[in-house]
C-alpha positions as CSV (number, residue, x, y, z in Angstrom):
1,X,-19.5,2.6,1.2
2,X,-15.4,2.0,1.0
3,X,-13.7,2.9,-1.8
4,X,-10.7,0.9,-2.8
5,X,-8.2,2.0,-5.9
6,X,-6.2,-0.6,-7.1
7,X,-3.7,0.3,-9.3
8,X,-3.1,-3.2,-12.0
9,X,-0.6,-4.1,-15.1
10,X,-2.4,-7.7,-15.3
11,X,0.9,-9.7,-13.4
12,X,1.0,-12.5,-10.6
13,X,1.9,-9.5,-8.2
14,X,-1.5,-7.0,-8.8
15,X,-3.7,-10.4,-8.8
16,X,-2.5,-10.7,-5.4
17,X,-3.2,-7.1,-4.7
18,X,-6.5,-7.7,-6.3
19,X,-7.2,-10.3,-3.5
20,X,-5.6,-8.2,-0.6
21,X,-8.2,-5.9,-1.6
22,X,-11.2,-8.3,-1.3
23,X,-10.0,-9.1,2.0
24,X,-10.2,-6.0,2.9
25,X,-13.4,-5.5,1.4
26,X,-15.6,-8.6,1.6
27,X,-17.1,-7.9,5.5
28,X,-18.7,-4.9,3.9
29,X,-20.5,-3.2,1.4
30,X,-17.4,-2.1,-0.7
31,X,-16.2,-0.7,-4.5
32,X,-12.8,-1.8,-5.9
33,X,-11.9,0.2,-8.9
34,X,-9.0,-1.7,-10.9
35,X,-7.0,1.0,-12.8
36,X,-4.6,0.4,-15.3
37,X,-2.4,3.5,-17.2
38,X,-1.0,2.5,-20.8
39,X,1.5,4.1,-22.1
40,X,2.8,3.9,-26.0
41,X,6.6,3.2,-26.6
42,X,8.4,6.9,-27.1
43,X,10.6,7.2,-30.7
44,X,14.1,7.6,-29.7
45,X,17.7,6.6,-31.1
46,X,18.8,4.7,-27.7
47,X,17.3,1.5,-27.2
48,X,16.4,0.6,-24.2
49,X,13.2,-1.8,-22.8
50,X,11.0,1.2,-22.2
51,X,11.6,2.4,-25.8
52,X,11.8,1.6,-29.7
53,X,13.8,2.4,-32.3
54,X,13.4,6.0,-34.1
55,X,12.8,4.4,-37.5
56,X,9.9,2.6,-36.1
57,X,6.8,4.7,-36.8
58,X,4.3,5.1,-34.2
59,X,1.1,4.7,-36.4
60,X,-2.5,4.7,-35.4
61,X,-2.6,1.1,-35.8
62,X,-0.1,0.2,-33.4
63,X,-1.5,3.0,-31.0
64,X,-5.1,1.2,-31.4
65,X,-3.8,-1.7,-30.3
66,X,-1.5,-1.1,-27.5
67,X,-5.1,0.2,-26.6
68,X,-7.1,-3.2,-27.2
69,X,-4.8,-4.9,-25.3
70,X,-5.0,-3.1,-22.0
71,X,-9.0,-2.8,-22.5
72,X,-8.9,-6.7,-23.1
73,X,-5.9,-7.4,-20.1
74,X,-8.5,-5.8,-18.3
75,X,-11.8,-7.5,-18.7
76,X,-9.9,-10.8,-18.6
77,X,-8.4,-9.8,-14.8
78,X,-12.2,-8.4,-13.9
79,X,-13.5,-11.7,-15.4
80,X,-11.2,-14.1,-13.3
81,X,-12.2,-11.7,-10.0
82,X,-15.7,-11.7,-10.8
83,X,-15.7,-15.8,-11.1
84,X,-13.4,-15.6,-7.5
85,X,-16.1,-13.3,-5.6
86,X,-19.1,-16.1,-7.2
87,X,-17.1,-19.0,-6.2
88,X,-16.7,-17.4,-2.6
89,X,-20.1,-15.8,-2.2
90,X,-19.2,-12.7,-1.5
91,X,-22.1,-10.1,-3.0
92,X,-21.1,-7.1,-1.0
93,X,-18.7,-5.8,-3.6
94,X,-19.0,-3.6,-6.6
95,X,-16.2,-4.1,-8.9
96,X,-15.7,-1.5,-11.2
97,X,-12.8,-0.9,-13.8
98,X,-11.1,2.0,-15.6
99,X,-8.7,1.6,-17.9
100,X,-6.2,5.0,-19.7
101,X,-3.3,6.3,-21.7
102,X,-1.0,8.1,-19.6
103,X,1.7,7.6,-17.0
104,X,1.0,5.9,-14.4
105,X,2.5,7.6,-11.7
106,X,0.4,10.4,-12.6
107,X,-2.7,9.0,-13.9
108,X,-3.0,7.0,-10.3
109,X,-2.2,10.5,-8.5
110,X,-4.9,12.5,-10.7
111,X,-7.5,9.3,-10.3
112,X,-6.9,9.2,-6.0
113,X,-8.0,13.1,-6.4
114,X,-11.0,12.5,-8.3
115,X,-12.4,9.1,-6.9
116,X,-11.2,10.1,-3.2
117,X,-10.4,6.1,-2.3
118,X,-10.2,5.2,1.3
119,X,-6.9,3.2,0.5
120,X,-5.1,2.4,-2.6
121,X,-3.9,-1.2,-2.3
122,X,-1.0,-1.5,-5.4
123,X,1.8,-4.3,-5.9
124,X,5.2,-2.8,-5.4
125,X,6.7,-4.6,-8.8
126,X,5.3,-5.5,-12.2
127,X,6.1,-6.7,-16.0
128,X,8.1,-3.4,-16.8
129,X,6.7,0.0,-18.4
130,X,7.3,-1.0,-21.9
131,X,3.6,-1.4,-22.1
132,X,2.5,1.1,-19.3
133,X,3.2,-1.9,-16.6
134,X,4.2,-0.4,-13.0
135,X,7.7,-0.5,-11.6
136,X,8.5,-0.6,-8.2
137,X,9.5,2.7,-8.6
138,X,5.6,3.7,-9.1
139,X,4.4,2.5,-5.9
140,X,7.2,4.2,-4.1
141,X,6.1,7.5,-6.1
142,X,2.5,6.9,-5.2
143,X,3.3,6.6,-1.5
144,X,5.4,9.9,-1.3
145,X,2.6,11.9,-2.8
146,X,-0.5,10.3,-2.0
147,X,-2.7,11.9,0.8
148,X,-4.2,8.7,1.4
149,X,-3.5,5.0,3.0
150,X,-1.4,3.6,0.5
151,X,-1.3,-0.4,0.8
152,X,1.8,-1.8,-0.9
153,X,2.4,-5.4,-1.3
154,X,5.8,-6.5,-1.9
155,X,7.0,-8.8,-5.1
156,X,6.3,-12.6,-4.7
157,X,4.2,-12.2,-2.2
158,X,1.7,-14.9,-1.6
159,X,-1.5,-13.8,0.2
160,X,-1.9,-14.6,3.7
161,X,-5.0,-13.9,5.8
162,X,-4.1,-11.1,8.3
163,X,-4.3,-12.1,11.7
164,X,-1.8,-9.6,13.4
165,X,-0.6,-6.1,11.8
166,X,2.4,-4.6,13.4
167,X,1.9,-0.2,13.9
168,X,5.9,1.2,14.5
169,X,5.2,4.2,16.1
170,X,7.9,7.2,17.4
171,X,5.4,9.4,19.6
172,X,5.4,11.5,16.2
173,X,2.3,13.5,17.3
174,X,0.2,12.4,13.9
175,X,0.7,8.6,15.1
176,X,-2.9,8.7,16.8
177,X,-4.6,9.7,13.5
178,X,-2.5,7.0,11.5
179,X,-3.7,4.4,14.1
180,X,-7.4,5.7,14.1
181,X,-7.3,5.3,10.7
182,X,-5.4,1.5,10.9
183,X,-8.2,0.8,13.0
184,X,-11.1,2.2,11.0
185,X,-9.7,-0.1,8.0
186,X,-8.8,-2.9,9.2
187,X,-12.1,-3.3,11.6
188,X,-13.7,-5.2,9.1
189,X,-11.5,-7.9,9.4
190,X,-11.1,-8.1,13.0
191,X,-7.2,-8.1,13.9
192,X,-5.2,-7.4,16.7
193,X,-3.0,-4.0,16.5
194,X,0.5,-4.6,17.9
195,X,2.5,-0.8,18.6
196,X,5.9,-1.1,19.1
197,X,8.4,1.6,19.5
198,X,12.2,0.7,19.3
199,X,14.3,3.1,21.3
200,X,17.9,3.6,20.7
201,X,19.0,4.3,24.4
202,X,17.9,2.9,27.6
203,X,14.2,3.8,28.0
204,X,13.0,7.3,29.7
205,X,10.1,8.4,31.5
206,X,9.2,10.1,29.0
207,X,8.8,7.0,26.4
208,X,6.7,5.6,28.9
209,X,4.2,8.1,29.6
210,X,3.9,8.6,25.8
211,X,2.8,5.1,25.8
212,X,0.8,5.5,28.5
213,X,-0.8,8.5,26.5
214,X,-1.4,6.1,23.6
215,X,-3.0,3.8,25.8
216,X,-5.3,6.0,27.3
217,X,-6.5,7.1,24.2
218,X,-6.9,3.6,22.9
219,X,-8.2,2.4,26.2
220,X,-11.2,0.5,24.6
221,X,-9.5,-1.4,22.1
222,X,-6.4,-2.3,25.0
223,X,-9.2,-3.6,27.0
224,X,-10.4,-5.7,24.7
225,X,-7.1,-7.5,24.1
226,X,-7.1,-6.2,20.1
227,X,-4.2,-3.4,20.8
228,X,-0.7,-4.1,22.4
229,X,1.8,-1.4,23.2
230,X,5.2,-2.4,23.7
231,X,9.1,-0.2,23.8
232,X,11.6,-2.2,22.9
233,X,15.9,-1.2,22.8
234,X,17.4,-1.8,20.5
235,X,20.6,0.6,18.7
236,X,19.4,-1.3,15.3
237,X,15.9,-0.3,14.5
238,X,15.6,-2.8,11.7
239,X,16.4,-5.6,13.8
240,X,14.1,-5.0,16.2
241,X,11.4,-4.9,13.6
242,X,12.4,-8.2,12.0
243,X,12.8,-9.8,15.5
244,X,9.7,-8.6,16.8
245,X,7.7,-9.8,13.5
246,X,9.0,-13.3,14.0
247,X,8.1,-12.7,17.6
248,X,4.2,-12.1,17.4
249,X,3.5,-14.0,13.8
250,X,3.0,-10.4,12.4
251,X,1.4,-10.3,8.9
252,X,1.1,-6.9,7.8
253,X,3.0,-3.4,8.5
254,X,2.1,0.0,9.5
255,X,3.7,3.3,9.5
256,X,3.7,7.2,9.4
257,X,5.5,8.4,6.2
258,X,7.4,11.2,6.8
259,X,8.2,13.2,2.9
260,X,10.2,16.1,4.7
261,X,11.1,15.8,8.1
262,X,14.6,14.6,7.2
263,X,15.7,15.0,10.9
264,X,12.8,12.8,12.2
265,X,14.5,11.1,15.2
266,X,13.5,7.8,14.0
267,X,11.3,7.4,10.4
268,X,12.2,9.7,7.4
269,X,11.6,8.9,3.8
270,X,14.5,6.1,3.6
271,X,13.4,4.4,6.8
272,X,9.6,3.2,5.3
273,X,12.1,1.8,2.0
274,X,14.2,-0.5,4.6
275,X,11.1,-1.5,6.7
276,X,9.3,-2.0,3.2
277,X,12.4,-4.1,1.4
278,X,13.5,-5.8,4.5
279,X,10.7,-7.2,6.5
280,X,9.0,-8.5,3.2
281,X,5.8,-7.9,4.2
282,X,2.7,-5.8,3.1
283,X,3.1,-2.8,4.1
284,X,0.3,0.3,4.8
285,X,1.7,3.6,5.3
286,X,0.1,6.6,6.6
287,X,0.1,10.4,5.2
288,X,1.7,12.7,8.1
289,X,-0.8,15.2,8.6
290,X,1.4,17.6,10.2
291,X,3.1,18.3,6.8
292,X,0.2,19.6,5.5
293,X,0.8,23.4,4.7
């Protein structure tokens, strides 16, 4: 059985997580987990929105709750998705909730080590943190750390069935296992896989016989018309992104996240933020298994 973890704060933005989710899960027997972290305001002198006032006391009462209220955010999101998945007769998910005090950040980290998700679909931006509600800053934590898939959805974002997912790869030698795994979760669903590496310089032999490599070892799924492989030049990577989206309809993004290869020749940590912010998209990024130590 999948196993999806989906982080929530109860906004527009995690509902349509929450749905990205069921897509992903609906041609399957599948478990979605909603998870949502509380956190109670810290005392301090500065005031800011994530704080209060020193000489407003913390008591039980107001502890108990800040804890009601994420319980009952909760059952009302799992009530409206349970009333979705009746209306749409779907039966083959479980839908299960947990709901804690802590950080969220870390609370998501510790849950992906004990629940061992296949993916964690999370919005990017929510209501604020004042009441343990994610930033963007959260999913961009979760991505650096997570050992896992880690499907982000971007602000605003209205969901769109997906149709055509776009892979950037840079021959980086864990690019097969990221795509094996883009395949092995997006199968249910039945898309087509567009690869596209952007080269800065005129292309090389060498850029083609990597893509020849890639399409020998996806040879079944370039045969059946579901996987494209394509080098484009272009000095302005993002560009080429953006214009090949528009290009091919794409409506999802894929990519190897890179934490510490700083001199990657193309993708390092700030590259998956501009494909992320400037494409506007969903976007599924991929744990590179050679950093393992």
């Amino acid at each position: 059985m999948k196993k999806y973890l989906v982080p929530v704060d109860f906004s527009e933005n995690t509902e349509c997580a929450c749905k990205y989710a069921i897509h992903f899960a609906e041609k399957e027997k599948a478990e979605i987990v909603l998870f949502h972290a509380y956190m109670y305001p810290i005392a301090t002198t500065d005031m800011t929105d994530d704080v209060v006032d020193s000489s407003t006391l913390i008591t039980p009462e107001i502890m108990d709750s800040i804890e009601k209220a994420a319980k009952a955010g909760m059952l009302r999101l799992k009530n409206k998705l349970d009333k979705m998945l009746e209306e749409e007769k779907i039966t083959t998910i479980q839908l299960q909730t947990k709901v804690v005090n802590g950080m969220a950040e870390y609370e998501i980290l510790d849950m992906c080590d004990a629940y061992h998700p296949d993916t964690v679909i999370m919005s990017s931006s929510g209501q604020g943190h004042t009441s343990g509600k994610m930033l963007g800053s959260i999913a961009l934590k979760i991505l650096e750390h997570a050992t896992i898939p880690v499907l982000t959805i971007p602000e605003n974002t209205e969901y769109q069935e997906i149709q055509n997912v776009l892979y950037i790869t840079d021959f980086d030698e864990s690019d097969i296992t990221a795509i094996e795994n883009l395949i092995k979760i997006l199968d249910p669903i039945k898309v087509k896989i567009h690869c596209l590496h952007v080269e800065h310089s005129k292309k090389d032999l060498i850029d083609n016989l990597l893509t020849d490599y890639l399409k020998e070892h996806f040879e079944d799924e370039f045969k059946k018309g579901i996987m494209f492989f394509e080098i484009v030049q272009d000095k302005d990577v993002l560009k080429a992104v953006e214009e090949y989206i528009s290009e091919k309809d794409i409506h999802l993004v894929g990519l190897l996240h890179h934490k510490r290869r700083l001199l990657a020749k193309l993708f390092h940590p700030s590259m998956t933020k501009k494909v992320f912010y400037h494409t506007g998209l969903p976007l599924l990024t991929f744990h590179d298994i050679s950093e393992e130590t």
